[in-house]
VOPAGU-2260 file (C-alpha; in pm, 1 decimal, decimal comma):
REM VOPAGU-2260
SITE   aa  ch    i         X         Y         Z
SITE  UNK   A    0   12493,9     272,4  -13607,9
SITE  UNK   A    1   12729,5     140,1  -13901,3
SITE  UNK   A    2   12572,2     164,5  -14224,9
SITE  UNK   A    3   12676,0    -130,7  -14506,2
SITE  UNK   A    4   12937,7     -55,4  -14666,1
SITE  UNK   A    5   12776,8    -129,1  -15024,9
SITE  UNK   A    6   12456,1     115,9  -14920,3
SITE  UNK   A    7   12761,4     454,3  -14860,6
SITE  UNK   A    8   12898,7     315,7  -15214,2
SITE  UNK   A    9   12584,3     291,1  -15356,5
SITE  UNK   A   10   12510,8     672,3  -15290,1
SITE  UNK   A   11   12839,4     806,7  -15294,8
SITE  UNK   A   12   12873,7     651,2  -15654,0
SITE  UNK   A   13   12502,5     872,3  -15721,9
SITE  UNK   A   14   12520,0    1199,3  -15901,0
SITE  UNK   A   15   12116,9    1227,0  -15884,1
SITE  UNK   A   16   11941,0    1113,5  -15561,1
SITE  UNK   A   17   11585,4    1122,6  -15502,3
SITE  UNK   A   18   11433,2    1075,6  -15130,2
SITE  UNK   A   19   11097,7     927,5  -15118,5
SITE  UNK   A   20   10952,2     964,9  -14788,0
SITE  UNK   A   21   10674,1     897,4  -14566,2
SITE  UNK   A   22   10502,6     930,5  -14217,3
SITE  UNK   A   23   10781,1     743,9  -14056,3
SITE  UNK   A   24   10992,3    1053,3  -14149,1
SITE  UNK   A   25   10847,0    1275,0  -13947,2
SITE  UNK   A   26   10690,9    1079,9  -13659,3
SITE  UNK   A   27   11024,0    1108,6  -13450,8
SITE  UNK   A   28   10942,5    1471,7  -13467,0
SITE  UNK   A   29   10642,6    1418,7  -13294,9
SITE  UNK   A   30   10403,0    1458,0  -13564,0
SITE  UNK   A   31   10134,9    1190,6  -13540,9
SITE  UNK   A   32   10053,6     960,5  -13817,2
SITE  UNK   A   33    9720,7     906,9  -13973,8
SITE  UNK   A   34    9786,6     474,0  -13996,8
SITE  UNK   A   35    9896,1     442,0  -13646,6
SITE  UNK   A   36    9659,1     307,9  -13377,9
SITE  UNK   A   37    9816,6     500,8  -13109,8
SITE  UNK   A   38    9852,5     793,3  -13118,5
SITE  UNK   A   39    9709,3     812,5  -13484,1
SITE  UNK   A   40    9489,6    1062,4  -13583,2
SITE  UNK   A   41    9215,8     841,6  -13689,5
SITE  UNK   A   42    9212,5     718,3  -13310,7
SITE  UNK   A   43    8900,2     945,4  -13307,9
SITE  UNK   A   44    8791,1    1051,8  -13575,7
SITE  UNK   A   45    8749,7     796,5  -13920,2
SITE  UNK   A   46    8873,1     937,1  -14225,2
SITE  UNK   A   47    8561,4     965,4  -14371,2
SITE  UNK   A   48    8466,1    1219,7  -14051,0
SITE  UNK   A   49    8795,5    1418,5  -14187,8
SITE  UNK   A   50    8953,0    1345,6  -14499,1
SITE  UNK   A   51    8730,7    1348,4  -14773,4
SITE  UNK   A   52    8522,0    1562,9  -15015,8
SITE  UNK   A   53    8177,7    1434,8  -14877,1
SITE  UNK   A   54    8327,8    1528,6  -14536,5
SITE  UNK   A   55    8388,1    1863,4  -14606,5
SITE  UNK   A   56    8041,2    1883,0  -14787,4
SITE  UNK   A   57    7849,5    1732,6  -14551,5
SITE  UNK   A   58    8054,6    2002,8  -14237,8
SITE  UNK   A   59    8275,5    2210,8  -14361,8
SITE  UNK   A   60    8351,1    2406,5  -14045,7
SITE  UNK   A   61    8424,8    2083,1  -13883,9
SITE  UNK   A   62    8686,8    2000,9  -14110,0
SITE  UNK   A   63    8851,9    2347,0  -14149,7
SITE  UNK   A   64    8883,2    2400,1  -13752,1
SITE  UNK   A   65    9035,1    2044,3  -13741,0
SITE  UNK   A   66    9275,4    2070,1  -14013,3
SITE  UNK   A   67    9359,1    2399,5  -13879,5
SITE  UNK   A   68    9474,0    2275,5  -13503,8
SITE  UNK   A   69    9653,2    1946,3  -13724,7
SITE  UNK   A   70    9846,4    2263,9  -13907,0
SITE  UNK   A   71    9879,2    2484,9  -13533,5
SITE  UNK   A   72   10076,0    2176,7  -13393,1
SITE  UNK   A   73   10262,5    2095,3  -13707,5
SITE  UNK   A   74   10398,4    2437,3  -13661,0
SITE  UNK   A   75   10528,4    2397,2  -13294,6
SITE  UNK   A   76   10734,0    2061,8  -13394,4
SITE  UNK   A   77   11118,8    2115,9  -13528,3
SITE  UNK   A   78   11302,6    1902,4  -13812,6
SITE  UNK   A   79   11450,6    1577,1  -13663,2
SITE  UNK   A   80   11815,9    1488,8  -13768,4
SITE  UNK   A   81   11658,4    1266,6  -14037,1
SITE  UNK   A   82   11538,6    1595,8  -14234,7
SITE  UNK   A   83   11902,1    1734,3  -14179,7
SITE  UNK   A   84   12049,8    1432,1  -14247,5
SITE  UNK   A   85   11874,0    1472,1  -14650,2
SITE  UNK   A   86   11907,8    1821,5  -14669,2
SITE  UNK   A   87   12312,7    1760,1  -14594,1
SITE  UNK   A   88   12297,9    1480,1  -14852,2
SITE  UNK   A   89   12346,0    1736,1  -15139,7
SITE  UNK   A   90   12677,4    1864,1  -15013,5
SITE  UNK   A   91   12834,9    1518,2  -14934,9
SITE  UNK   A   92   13008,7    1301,6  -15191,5
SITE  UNK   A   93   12965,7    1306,0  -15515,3
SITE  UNK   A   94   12596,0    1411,8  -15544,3
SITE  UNK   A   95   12465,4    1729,6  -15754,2
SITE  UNK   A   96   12124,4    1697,4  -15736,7
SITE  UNK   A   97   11874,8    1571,3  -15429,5
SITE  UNK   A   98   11505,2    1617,6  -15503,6
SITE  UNK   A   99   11262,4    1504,5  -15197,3
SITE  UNK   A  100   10956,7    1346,4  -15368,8
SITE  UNK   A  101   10745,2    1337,1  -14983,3
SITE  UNK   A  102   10393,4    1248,6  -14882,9
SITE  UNK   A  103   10360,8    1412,3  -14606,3
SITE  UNK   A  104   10205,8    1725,5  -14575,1
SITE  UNK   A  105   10435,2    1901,1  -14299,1
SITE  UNK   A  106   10716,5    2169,3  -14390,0
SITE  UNK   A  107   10954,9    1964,6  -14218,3
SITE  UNK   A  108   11158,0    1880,8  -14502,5
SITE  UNK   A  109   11204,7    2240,6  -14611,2
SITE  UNK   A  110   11266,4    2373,5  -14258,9
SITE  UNK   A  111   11533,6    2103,0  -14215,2
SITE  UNK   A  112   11740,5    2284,8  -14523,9
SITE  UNK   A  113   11608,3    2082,6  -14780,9
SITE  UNK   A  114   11564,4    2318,3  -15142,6
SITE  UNK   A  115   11382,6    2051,1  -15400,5
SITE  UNK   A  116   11068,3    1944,5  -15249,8
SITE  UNK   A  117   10782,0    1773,2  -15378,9
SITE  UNK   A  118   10479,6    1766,9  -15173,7
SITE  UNK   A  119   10223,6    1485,9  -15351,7
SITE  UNK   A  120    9953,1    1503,9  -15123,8
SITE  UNK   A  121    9992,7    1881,1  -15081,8
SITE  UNK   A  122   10091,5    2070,6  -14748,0
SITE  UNK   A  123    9876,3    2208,5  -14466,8
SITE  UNK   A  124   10026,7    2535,9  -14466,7
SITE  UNK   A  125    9879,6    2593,3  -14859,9
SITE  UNK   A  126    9514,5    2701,6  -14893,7
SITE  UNK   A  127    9336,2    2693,5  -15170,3
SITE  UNK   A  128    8941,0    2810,1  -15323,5
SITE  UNK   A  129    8731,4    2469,1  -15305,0
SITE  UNK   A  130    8553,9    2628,8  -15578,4
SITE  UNK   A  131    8809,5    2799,4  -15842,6
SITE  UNK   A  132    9138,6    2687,5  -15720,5
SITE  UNK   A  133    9307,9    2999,9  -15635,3
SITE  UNK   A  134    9562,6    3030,2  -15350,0
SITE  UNK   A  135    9471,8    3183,8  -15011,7
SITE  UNK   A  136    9738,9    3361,1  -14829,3
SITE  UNK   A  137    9540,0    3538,3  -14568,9
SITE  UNK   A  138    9628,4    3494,8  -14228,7
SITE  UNK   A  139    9360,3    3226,8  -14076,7
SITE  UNK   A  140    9191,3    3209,7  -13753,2
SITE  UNK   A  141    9340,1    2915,7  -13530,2
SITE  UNK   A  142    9115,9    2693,8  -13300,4
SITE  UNK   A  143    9145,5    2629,8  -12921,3
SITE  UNK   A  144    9128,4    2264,2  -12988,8
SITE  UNK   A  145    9039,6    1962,6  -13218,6
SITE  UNK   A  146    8703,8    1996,7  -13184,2
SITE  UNK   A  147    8619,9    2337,7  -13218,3
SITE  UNK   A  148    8444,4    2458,5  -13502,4
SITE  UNK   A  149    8512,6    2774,3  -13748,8
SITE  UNK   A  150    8348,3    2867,4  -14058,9
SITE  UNK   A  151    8580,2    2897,8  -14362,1
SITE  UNK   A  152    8702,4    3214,5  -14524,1
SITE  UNK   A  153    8617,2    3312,0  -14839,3
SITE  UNK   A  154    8828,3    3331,8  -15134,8
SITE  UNK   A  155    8856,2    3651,3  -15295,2
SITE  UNK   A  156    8846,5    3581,9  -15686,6
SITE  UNK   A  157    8507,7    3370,0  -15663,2
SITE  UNK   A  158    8381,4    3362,4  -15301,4
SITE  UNK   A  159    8393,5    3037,1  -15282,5
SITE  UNK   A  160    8480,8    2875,9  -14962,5
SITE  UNK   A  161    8890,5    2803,4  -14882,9
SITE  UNK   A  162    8999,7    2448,3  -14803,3
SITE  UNK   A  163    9276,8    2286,8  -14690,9
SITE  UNK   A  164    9523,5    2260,8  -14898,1
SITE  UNK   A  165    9602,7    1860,7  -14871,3
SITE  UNK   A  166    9486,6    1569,4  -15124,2
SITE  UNK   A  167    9181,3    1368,2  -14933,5
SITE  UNK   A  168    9094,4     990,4  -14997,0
SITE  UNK   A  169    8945,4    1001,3  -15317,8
SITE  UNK   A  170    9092,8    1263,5  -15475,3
SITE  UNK   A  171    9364,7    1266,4  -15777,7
SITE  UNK   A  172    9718,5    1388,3  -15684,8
SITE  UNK   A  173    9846,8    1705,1  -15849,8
SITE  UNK   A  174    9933,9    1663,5  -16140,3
SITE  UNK   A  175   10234,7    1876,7  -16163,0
SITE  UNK   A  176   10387,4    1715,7  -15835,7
SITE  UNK   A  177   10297,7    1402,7  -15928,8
SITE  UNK   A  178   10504,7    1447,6  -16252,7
SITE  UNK   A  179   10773,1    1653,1  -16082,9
SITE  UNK   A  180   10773,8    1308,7  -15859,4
SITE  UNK   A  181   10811,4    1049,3  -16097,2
SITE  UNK   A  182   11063,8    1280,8  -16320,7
SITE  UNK   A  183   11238,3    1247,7  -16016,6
SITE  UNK   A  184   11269,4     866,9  -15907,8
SITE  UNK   A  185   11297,7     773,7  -16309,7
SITE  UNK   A  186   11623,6    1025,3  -16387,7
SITE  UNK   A  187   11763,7     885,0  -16020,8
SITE  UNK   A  188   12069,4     689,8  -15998,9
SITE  UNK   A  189   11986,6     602,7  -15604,7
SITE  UNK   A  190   11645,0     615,1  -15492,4
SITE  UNK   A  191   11616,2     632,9  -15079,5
SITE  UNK   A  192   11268,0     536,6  -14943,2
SITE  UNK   A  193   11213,4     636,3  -14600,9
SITE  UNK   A  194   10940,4     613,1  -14329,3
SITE  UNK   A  195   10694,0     479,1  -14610,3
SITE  UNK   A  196   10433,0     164,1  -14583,6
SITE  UNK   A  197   10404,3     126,0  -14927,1
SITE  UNK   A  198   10048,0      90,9  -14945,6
SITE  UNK   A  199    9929,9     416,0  -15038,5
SITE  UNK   A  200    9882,8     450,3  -15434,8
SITE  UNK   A  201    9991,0     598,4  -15643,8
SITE  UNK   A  202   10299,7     669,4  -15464,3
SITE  UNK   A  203   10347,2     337,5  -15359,9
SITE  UNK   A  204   10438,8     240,6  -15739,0
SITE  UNK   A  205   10749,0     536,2  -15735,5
SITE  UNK   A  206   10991,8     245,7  -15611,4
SITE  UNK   A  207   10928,3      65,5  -15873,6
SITE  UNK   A  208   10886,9     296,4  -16168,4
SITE  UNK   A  209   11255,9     369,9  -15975,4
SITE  UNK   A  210   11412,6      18,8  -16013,1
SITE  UNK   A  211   11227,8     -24,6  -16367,9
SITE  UNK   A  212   11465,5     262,5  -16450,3
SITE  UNK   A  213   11760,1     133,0  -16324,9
SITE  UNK   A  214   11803,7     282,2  -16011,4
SITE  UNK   A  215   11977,9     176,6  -15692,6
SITE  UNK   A  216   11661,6     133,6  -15418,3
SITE  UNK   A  217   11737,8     150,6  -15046,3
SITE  UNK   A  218   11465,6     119,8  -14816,5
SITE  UNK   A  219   11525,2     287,6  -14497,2
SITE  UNK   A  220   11275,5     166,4  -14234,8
SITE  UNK   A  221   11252,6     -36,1  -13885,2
SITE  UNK   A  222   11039,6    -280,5  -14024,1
SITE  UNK   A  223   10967,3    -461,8  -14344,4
SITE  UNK   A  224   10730,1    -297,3  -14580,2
SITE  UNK   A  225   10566,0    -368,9  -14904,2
SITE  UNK   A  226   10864,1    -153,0  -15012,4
SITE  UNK   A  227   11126,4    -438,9  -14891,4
SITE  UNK   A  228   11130,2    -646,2  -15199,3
SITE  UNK   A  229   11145,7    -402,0  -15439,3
SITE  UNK   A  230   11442,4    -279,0  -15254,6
SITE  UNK   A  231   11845,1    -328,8  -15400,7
SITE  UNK   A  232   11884,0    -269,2  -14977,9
SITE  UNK   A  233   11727,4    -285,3  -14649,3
SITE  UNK   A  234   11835,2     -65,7  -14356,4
SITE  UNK   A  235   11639,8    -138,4  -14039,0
SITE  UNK   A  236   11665,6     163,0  -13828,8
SITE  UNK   A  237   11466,1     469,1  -13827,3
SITE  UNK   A  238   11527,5     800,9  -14072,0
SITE  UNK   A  239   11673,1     997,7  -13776,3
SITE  UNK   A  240   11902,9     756,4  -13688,1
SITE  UNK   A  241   11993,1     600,6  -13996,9
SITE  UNK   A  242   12023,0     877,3  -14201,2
SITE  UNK   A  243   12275,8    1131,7  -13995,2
SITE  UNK   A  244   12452,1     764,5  -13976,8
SITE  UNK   A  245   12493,2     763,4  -14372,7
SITE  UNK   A  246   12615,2    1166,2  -14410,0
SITE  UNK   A  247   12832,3    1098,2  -14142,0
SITE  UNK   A  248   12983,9     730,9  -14342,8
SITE  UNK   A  249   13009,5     951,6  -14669,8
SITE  UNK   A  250   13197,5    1262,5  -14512,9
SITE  UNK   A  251   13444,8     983,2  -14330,1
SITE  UNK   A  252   13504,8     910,1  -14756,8
């Protein structure tokens, strides 16, 4: 694809670039998205079954065996040349700094080279205590399937029992990656959103905390979004298409 000419200027012209991404950023690696129909996750299972503290209260071997197989095929997917795409941005042009502000909760970014990443809604592969907070770094029993159920470990400071280590629907966003996130976006001279609905607060305001700060917005995504009008510009293609298209319109100079 041929990217518009004033979207290569706009970055090349960028010393600081954050990438704000979404789902849509890792779907075309074949991870499946929780807002899709087919082949969401929720095509099952409601998020209330899954994804919440009263959830995990109400079963929590349920939820620990399922967010254990979501983590086991997580695993077995690679970075698409989207991810490679932003982890070459750094090395292209005239940028010095590229800080991934994501919501998704793979590794993808960071096994596709990328070295600044902020994780808002946290990351599968992190445990934590339910009870105290404290890490868990033992190695974890994997299910046969989505349905299986396994007890929880322990944590060894309190004995409390270890959860994933993702943000559920009702729950506050770190703090620290939330203001590693919007440290990002504000000190920005380009802001790239990619893969991302919009819709999903508080993140969904980072665009425009990014334009209120003067920032050039591009909105990469095949469809229009409650992103699109906040956006300077609009590419309509998908992150592993578009975005190995822009590294590749910035090395031609």
């Amino acid at each position: 694809m041929v990217v518009a000419r004033e979207v290569v200027d706009a970055v090349r012209g960028a010393r600081r670039l954050a990438v704000v991404t979404g789902a849509g950023m890792s779907a075309e690696s074949g991870v499946p998205t929780f807002r899709d129909a087919q082949p969401g996750l929720w095509e099952q299972y409601s998020p209330e079954d899954l994804a919440t503290v009263e959830a995990w209260e109400r079963d929590p071997a349920f939820v620990w065996a399922w967010y254990l197989w979501r983590f086991e095929r997580v695993r077995h997917v690679e970075p698409n040349a989207g991810h490679r795409a932003v982890a070459a941005l750094a090395g292209v042009a005239g940028v010095d700094a590229v800080t991934v502000v994501t919501q998704n909760v793979d590794d993808l970014h960071e096994r596709g080279g990328s070295d600044d990443v902020v994780h808002l809604h946290g990351a599968l592969s992190r445990f934590r205590c339910a009870s105290c907070g404290a890490p868990f770094d033992a190695p974890v029993a994997l299910p046969h399937s989505e349905t299986e159920r396994i007890d929880p470990p322990r944590c060894e400071a309190c004995g409390g029992l270890v959860r994933p280590g993702v943000v559920w629907f009702g729950e506050l966003l770190p703090q620290d990656a939330w203001d590693r996130g919007l440290a990002a976006v504000e000190a920005a001279d380009v802001v790239l959103v990619v893969g991302t609905s919009g819709i999903v607060h508080p993140a969904a305001g980072l665009p425009v905390v990014a334009r209120g700060a003067g920032a050039v917005v591009i909105e990469v995504n095949p469809r229009d979004t409650d992103v699109s009008d906040v956006a300077h510009h609009r590419v309509r293609e998908t992150a592993a298409v578009a975005l190995p298209a822009l590294v590749e319109a910035l090395l031609r100079g």
